[in-house]
Legacy VTK file of the C-alpha trace (Angstrom):
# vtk DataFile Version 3.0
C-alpha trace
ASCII
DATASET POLYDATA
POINTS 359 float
-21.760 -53.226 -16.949
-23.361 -50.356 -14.756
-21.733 -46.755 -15.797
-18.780 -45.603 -13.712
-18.808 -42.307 -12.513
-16.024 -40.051 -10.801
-16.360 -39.791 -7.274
-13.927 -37.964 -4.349
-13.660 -40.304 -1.718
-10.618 -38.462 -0.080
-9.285 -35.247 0.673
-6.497 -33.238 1.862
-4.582 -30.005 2.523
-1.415 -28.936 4.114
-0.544 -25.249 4.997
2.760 -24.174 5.905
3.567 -23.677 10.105
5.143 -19.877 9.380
2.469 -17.190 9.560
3.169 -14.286 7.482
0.314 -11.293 9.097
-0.610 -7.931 7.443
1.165 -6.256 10.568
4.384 -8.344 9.913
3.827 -6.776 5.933
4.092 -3.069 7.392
7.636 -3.738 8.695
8.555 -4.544 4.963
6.780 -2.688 2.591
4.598 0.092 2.112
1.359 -0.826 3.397
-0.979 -1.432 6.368
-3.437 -3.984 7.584
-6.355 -2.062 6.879
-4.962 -0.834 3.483
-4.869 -4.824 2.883
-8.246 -6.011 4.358
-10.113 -3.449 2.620
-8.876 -4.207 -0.861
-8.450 -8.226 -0.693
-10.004 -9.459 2.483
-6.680 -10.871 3.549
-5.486 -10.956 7.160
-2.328 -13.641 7.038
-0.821 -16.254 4.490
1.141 -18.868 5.025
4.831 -19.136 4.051
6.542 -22.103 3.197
9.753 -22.636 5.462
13.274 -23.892 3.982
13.261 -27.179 2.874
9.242 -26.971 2.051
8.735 -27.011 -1.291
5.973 -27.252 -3.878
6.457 -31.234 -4.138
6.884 -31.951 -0.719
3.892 -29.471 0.209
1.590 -31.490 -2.465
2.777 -35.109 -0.595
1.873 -33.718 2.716
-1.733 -33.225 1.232
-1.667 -36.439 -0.782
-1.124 -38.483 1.969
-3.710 -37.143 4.226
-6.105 -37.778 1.263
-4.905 -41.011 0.971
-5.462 -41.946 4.203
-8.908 -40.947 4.160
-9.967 -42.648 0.737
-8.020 -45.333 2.326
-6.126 -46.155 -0.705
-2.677 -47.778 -1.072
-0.015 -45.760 -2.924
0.748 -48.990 -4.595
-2.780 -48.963 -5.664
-2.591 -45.371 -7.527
-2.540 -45.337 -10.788
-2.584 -41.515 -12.187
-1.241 -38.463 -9.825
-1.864 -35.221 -11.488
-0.580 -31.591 -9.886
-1.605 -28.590 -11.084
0.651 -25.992 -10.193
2.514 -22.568 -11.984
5.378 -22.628 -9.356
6.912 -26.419 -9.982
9.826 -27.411 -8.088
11.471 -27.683 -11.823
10.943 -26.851 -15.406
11.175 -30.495 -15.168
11.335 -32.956 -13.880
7.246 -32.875 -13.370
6.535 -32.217 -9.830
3.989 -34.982 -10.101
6.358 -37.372 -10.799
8.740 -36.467 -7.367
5.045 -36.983 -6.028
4.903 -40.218 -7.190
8.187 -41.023 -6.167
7.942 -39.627 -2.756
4.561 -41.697 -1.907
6.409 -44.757 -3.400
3.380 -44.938 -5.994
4.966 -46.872 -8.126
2.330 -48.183 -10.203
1.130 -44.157 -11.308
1.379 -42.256 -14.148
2.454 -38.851 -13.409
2.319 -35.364 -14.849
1.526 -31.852 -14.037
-0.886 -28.960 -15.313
-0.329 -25.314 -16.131
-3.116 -23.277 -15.962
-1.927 -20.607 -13.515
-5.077 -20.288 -10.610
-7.354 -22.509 -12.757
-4.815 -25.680 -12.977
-6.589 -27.716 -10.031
-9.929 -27.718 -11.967
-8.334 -28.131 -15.236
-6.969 -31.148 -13.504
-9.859 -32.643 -12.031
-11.340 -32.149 -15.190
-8.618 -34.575 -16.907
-8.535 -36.695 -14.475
-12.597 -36.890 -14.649
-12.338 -37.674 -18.145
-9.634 -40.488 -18.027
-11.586 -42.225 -15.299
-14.712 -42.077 -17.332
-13.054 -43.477 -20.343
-12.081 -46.451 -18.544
-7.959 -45.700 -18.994
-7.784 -45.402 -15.269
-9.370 -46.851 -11.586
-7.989 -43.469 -9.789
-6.053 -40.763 -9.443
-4.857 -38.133 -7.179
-5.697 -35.036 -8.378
-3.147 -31.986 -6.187
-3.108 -28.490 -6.676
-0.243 -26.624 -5.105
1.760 -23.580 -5.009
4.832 -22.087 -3.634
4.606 -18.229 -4.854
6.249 -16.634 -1.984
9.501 -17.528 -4.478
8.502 -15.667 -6.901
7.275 -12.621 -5.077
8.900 -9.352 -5.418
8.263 -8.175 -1.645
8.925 -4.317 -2.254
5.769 -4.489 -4.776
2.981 -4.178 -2.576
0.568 -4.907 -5.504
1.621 -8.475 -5.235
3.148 -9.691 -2.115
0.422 -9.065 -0.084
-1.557 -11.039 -1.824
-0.243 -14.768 -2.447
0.703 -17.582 -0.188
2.083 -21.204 -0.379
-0.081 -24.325 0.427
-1.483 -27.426 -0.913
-4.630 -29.084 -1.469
-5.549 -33.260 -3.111
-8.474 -35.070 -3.645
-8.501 -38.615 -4.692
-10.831 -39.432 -7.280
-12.018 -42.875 -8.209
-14.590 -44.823 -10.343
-17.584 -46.014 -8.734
-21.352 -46.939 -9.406
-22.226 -44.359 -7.452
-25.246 -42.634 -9.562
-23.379 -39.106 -10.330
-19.964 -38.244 -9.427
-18.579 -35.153 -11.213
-21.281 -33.734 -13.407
-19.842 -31.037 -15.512
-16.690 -29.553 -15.865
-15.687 -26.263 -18.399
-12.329 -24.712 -19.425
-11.744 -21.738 -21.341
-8.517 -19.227 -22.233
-7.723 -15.969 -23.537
-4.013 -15.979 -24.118
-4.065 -12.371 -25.793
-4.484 -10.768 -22.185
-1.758 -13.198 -20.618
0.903 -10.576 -19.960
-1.906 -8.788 -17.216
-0.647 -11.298 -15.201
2.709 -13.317 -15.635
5.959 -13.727 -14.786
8.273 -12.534 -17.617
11.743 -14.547 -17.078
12.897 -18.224 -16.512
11.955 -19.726 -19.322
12.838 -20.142 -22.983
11.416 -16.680 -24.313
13.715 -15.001 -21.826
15.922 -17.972 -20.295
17.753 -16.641 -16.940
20.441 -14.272 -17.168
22.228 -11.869 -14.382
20.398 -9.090 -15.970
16.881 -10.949 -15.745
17.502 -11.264 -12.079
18.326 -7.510 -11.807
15.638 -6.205 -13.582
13.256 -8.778 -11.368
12.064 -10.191 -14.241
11.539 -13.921 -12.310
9.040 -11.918 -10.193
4.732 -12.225 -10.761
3.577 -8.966 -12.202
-0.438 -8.080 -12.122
-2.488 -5.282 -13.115
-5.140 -5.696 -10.308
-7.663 -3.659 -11.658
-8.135 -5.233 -14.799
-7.456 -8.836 -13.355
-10.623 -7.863 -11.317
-12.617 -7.120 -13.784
-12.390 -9.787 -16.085
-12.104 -12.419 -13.398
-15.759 -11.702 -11.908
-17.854 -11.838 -15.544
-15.552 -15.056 -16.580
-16.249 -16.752 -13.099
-19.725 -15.793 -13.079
-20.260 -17.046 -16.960
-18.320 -20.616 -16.304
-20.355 -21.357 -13.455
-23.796 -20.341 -15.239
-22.055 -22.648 -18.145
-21.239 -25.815 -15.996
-24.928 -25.570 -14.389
-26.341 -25.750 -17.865
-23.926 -28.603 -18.670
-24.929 -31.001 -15.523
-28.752 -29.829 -16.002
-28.505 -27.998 -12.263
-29.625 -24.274 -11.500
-28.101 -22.548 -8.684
-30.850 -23.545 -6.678
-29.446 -26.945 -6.350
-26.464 -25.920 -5.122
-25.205 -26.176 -1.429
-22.260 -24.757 -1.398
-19.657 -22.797 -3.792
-16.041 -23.044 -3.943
-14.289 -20.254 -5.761
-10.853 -19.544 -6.405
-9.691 -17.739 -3.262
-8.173 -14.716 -5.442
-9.658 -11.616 -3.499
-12.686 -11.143 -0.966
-14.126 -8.340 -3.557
-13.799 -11.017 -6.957
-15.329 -13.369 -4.666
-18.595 -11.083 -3.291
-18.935 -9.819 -6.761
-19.323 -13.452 -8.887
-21.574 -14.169 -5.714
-23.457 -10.930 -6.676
-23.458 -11.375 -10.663
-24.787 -14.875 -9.983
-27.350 -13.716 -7.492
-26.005 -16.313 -4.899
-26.099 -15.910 -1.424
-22.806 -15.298 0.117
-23.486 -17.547 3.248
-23.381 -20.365 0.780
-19.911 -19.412 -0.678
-16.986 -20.998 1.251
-14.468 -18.080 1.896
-10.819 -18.852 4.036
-8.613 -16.587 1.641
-8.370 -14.276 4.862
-6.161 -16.911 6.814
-4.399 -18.300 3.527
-4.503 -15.401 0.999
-3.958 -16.250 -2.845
-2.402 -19.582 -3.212
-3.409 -19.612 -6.969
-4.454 -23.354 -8.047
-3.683 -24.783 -3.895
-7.189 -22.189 -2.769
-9.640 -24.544 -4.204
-8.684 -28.298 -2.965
-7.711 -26.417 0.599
-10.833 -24.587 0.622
-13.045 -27.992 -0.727
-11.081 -30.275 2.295
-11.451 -27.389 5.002
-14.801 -27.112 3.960
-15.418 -31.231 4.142
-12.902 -31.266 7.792
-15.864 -28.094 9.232
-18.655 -30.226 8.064
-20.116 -28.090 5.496
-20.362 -30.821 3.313
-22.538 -33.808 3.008
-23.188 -36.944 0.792
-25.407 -36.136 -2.097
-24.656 -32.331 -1.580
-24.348 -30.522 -4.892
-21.289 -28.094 -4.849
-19.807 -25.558 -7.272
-15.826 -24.959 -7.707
-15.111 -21.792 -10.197
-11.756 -20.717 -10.819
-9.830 -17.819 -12.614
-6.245 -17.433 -13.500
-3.547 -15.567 -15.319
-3.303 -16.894 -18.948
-5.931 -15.771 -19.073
-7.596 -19.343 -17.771
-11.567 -19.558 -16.104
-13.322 -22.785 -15.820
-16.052 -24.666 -12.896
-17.127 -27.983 -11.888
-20.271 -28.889 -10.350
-19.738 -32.280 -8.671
-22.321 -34.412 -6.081
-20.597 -34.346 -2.685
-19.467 -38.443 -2.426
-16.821 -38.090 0.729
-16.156 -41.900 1.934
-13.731 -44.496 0.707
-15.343 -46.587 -1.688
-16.783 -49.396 0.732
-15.769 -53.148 -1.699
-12.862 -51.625 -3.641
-10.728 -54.067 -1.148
-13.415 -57.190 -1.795
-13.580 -56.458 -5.502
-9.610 -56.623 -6.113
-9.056 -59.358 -4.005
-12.203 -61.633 -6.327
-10.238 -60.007 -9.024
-6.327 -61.162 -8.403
-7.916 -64.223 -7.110
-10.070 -65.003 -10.177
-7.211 -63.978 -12.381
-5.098 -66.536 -10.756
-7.513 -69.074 -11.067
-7.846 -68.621 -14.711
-4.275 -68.941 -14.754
-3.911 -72.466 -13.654
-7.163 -73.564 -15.584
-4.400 -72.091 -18.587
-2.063 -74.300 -17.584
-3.929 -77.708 -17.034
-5.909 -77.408 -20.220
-5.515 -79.975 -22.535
-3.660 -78.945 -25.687
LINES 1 360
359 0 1 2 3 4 5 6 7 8 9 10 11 12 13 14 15 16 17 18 19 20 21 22 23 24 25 26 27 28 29 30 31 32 33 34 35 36 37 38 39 40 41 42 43 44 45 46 47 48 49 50 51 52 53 54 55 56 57 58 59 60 61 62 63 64 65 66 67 68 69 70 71 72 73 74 75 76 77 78 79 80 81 82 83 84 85 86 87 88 89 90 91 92 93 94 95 96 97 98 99 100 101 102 103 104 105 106 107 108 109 110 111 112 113 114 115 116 117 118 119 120 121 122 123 124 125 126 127 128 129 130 131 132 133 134 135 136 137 138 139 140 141 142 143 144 145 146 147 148 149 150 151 152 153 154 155 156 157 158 159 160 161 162 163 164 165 166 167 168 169 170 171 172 173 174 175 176 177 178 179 180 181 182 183 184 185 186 187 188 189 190 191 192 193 194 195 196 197 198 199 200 201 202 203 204 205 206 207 208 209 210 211 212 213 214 215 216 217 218 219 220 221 222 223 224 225 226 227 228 229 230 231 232 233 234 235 236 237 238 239 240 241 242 243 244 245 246 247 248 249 250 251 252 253 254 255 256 257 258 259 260 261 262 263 264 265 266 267 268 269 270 271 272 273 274 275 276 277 278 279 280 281 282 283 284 285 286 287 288 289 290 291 292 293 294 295 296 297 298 299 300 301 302 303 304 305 306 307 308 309 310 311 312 313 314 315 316 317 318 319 320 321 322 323 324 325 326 327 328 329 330 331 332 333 334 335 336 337 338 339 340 341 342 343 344 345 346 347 348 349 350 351 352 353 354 355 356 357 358
């Protein structure tokens, strides 16, 4: 049997309608649109509206990749989301994904890796494909942070937005699929960025919620710094591992964090900015949504191609860094229909040869 390989053959985002513009941020806090642009690159994010929510925001996406890897949700058989702003402590918001796309066939669970979740999820998902435990799997990463923005602090609510991003990811002969993927953490730097309250450590109390303890709290500065080396040293690391140089690559995908983190792994790496894919400044930070929205805006502009080598890099509070390098793949697998209709039909013939054996 010919090795399977992990392939995207469909893709997907979904950003909220309501518009939330550095101008509109000067009516609330203390700030202006230049003070913003200069510092993250940001002009507007997008809000999610009542009723939105992380899970419904990640079905929205799902379906639209769906559609284009033309794949039944009775045909799923593994949705992951990676996400740090769940619609519960649980249930998993993969699972009201699964239930919402009436996948009823899928496993379901989510990932918690802050910014880094969607490639620490593609990375699992890579990995249970390869071992044969599963055909597919829709792989989500999305994020509703404006709940859990303080919007006096400045620091912070200028910065993130809500959204959602999917890819669906299936075995196929195809010759290389994803190539590489690498994780790493540093939990003794986790309170740089966090959110202090909600959970068992401190479980929600009035006083929590008066001190604004539920809120995500960030030293920028040193985020910054550490974000650019780790980014810059897990994409070096993931070239190594899929036997690539940066020369190979058409086109970078990196968390959408901040215009400057982005420029500078571009500049560690000595990689030409016109080949990184940049669209924080319509979406802001949408932590582990900016990479599948930024990979399925990139595929819906045409900057990607079959065969194309591409580079996703990641960094998030935990702290959590990690890449992929994956070959560009793009269409619905072309037999999977033909080769599960031989299948069901050979199955059923082998059936009724069962059953009119001779004992």
């Amino acid at each position: 049997m010919a090795k399977q390989n992990a392939v995207i053959t469909g893709w997907g985002f979904y950003a909220p309608s309501k518009v939330l513009t550095n101008f509109d941020l000067e009516k609330i806090v203390d700030t202006t649109d230049q003070w913003i642009t200069e510092r993250t690159g940001i002009k507007e994010r997008r809000i999610a509206s009542d009723g939105e929510n992380t899970s419904s925001m990640s079905t929205r996406a799902a379906k639209i990749a769906l559609e284009r890897a033309r794949l039944r949700p009775s045909e799923v058989e593994l949705i992951i989301v990676g996400t740090c702003s769940p619609d519960y402590l649980f249930p998993a918001t993969a699972c009201l994904v699964q239930d919402a796309l009436g996948a009823e066939k899928a496993g379901a669970f989510d990932v918690e890796a802050a910014c880094t979740s969607f490639v620490a999820a593609l990375a699992i998902a890579n990995g249970m494909i390869l071992g044969g435990a599963v055909r597919n799997a829709v792989v989500i990463g999305a994020e509703t942070l404006s709940r859990l923005l303080d919007w006096t602090d400045r620091g912070t609510c200028v910065v993130f937005g809500d959204g959602a991003g999917a890819v669906v990811l299936e075995a196929s002969n195809a010759s290389v699929g994803i190539e590489s993927t690498v994780l790493h953490s540093d939990g003794s730097k986790g309170e740089l960025l966090y959110v202090a309250a909600g959970a068992t450590r401190i479980p929600a109390t009035r006083e929590t919620v008066e001190k604004g303890q539920h809120f995500i709290r960030m030293q920028g500065g040193e985020v910054f710094k550490l974000a650019v080396k780790s980014m810059a040293d897990a994409a070096d690391e993931a070239l190594v591992d899929a036997g690539l140089t940066l020369e190979d690559i058409v086109l970078m995908v990196p968390h959408q964090a901040n215009l400057r983190i982005i420029e500078g792994v571009a500049k560690r790496l000595r990689f030409p900015m016109e080949k990184v894919f940049v669209n924080l400044q319509r979406y802001g930070n949408t932590s582990a949504a900016s990479i599948p929205i930024a990979l399925a805006e990139a595929a819906e502009q045409g900057r990607l191609r079959r065969g194309d080598k591409v580079l996703l890099v990641a960094f998030g509070g935990g702290f959590t860094w990690g890449a992929a390098v994956l070959e560009w793949y793009g269409v619905p697998i072309p037999d999977r229909r033909e080769k599960s209709i031989v299948e069901r039909a050979s199955r059923q013939l082998e059936d009724l040869v069962d059953r009119v054996r001779p004992v």
